[in-house]
PALUMDO-298880 format. One record per atom (N, C-alpha, C): residue number from 1; residue in one letter; atom name; x, y, z. Coordinates in steps of 0.02 Angstrom, whole numbers, plus 50000, padded with zeros to 5 digits. Each point is the difference from the previous one (the first is absolute). Layout:
BEGIN
   k r  a  east north    up
 NUM A CA     X     Y     Z
...
REM end
This chain:
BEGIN
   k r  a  east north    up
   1 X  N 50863 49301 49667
   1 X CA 49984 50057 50040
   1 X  C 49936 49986 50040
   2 X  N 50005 50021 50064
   2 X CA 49917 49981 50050
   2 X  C 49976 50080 50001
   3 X  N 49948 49979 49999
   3 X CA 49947 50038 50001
   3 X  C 49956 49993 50058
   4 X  N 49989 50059 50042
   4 X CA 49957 49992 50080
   4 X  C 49912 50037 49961
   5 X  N 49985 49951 50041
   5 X CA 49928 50011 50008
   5 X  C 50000 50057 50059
   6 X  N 49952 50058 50003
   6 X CA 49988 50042 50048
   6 X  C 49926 50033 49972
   7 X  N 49974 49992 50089
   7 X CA 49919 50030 49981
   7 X  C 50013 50055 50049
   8 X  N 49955 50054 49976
   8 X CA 50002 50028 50036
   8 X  C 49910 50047 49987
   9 X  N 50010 49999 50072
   9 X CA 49937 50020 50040
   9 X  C 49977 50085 49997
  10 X  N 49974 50017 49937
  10 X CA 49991 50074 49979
  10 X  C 49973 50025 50067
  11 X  N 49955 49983 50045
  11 X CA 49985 50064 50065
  11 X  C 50027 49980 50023
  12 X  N 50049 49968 50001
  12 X CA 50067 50031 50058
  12 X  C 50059 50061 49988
  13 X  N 49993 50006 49931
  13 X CA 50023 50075 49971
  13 X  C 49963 50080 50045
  14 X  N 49941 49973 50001
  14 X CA 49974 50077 50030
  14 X  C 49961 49969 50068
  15 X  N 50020 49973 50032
  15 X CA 49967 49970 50056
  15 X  C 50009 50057 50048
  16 X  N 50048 50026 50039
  16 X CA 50025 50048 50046
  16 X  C 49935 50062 49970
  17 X  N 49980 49993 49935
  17 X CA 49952 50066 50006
  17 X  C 49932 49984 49999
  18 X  N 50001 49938 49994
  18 X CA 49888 49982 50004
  18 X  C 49982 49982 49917
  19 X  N 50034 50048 49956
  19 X CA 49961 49980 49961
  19 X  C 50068 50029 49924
  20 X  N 50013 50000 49955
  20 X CA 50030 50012 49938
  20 X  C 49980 50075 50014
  21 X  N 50054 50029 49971
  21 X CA 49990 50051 49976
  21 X  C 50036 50026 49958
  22 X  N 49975 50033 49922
  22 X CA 50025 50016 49943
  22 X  C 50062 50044 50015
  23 X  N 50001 50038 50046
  23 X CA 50054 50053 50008
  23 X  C 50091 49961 50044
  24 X  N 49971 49917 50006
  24 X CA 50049 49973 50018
  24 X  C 50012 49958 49966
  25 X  N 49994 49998 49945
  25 X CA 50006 49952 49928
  25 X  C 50082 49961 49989
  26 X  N 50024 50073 49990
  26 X CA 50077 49989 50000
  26 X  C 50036 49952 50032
  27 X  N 49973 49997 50067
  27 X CA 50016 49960 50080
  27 X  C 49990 49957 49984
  28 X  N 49947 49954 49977
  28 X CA 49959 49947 49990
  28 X  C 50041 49974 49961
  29 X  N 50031 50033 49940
  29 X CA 50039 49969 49933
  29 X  C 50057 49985 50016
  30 X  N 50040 50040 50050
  30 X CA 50058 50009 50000
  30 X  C 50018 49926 50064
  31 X  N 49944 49981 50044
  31 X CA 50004 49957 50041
  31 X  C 49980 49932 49975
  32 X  N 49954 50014 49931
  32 X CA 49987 49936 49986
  32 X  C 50067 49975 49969
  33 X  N 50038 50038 49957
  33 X CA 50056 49984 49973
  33 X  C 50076 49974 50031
  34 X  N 49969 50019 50077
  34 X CA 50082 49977 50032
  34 X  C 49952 49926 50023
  35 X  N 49958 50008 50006
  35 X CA 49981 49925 50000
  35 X  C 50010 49952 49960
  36 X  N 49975 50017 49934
  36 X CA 50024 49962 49950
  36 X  C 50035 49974 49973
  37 X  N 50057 50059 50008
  37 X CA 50082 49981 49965
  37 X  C 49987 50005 49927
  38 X  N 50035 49955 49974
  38 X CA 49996 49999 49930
  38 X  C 50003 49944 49970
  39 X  N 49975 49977 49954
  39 X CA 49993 49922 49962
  39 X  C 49972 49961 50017
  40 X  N 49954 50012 50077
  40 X CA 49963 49935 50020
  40 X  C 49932 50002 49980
  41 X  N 49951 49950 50008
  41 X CA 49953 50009 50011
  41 X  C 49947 50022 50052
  42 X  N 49958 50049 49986
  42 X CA 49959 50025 50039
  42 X  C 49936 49991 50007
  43 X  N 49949 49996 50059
  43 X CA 49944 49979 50002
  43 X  C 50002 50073 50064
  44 X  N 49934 50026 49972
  44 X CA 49963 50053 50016
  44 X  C 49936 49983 50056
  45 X  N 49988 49994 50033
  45 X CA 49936 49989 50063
  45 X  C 49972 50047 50038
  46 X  N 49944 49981 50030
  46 X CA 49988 50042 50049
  46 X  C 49952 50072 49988
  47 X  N 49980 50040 50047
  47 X CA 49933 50041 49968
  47 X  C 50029 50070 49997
  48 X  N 49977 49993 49944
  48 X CA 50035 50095 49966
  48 X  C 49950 50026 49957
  49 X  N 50022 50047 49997
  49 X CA 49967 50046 49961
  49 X  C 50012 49980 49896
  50 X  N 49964 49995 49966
  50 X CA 50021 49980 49920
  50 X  C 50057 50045 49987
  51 X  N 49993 50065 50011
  51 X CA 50046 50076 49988
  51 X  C 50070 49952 49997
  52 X  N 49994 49988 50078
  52 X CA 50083 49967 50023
  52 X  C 50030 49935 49970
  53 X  N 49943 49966 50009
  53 X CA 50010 49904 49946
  53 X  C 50047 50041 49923
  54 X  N 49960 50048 49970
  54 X CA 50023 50031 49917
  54 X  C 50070 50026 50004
  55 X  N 49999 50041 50061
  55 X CA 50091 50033 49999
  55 X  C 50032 49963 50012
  56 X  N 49983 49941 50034
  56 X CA 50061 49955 50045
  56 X  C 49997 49951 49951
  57 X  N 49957 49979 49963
  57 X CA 50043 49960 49926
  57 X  C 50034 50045 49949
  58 X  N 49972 50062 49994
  58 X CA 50042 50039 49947
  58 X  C 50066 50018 50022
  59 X  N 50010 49997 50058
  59 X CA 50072 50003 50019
  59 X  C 50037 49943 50007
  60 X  N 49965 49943 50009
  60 X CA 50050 49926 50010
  60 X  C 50007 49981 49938
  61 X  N 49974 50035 49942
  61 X CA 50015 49975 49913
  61 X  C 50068 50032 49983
  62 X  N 50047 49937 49982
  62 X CA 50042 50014 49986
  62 X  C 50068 49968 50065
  63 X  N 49957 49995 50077
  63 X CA 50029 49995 50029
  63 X  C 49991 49937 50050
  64 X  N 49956 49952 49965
  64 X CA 49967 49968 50030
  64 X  C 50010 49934 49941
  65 X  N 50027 49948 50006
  65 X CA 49991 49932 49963
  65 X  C 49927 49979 49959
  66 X  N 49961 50003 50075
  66 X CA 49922 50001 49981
  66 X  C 49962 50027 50077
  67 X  N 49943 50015 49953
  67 X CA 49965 50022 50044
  67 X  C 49932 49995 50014
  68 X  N 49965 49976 50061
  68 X CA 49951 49941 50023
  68 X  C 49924 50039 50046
  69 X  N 49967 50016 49991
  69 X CA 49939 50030 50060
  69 X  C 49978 49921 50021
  70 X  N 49991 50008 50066
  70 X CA 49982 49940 50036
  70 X  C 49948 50000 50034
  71 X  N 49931 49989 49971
  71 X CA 49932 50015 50024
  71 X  C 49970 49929 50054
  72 X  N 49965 50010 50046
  72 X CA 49970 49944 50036
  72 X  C 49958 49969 49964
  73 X  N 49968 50038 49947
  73 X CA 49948 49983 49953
  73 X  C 50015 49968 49959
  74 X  N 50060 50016 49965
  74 X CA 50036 49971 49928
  74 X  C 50049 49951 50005
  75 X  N 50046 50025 50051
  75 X CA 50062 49970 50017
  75 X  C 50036 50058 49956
  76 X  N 50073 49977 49986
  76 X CA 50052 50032 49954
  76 X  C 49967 50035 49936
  77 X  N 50005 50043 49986
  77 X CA 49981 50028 49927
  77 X  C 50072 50032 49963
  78 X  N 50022 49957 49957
  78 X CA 50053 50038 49974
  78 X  C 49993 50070 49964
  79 X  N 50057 50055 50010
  79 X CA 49976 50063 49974
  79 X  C 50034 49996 49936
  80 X  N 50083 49978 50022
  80 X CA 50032 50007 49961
  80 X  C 50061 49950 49992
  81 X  N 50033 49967 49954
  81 X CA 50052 49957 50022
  81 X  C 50057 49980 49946
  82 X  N 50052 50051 50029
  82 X CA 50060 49982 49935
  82 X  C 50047 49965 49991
  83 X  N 49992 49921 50014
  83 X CA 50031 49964 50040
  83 X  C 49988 49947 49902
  84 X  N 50075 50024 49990
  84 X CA 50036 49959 49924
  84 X  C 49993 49949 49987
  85 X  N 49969 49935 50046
  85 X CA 50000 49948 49997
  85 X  C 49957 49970 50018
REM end
């Protein structure tokens, strides 16, 4: 079975509004997830708010292979990764 790598770029979720906002949470989750798909791995980037980094892994658990924050500082930081082998 293949497994796709996909990053995706958290302020581009709320870009059209300037800045995150809690009352569009849902949006954020529901878009990060058609991004994602299911079973791949994910790497998280880009400048957000912490609020949003916390929901958008608590929602890719479960739905997400593994899951990666990708800092300029750090590089990759694994969050999470359920990958059997």
């Amino acid at each position: 079975m293949s497994h796709t790598a996909i990053t995706i770029d958290v302020a581009q979720l709320y870009a059209e509004h300037g800045q995150a906002k809690l009352a569009m949470v849902d949006n954020y989750e529901a878009a990060c997830l058609d991004m994602a798909g299911l079973g791949n791995d994910i790497i998280l980037t880009g400048p957000g708010p912490i609020w949003l980094y916390l929901r958008l892994a608590h929602v890719l658990h479960g739905k997400a292979r593994s899951l990666g924050y990708d800092s300029p500082v750090t590089g990759v930081v694994e969050v999470f990764n359920h990958n059997p082998y």
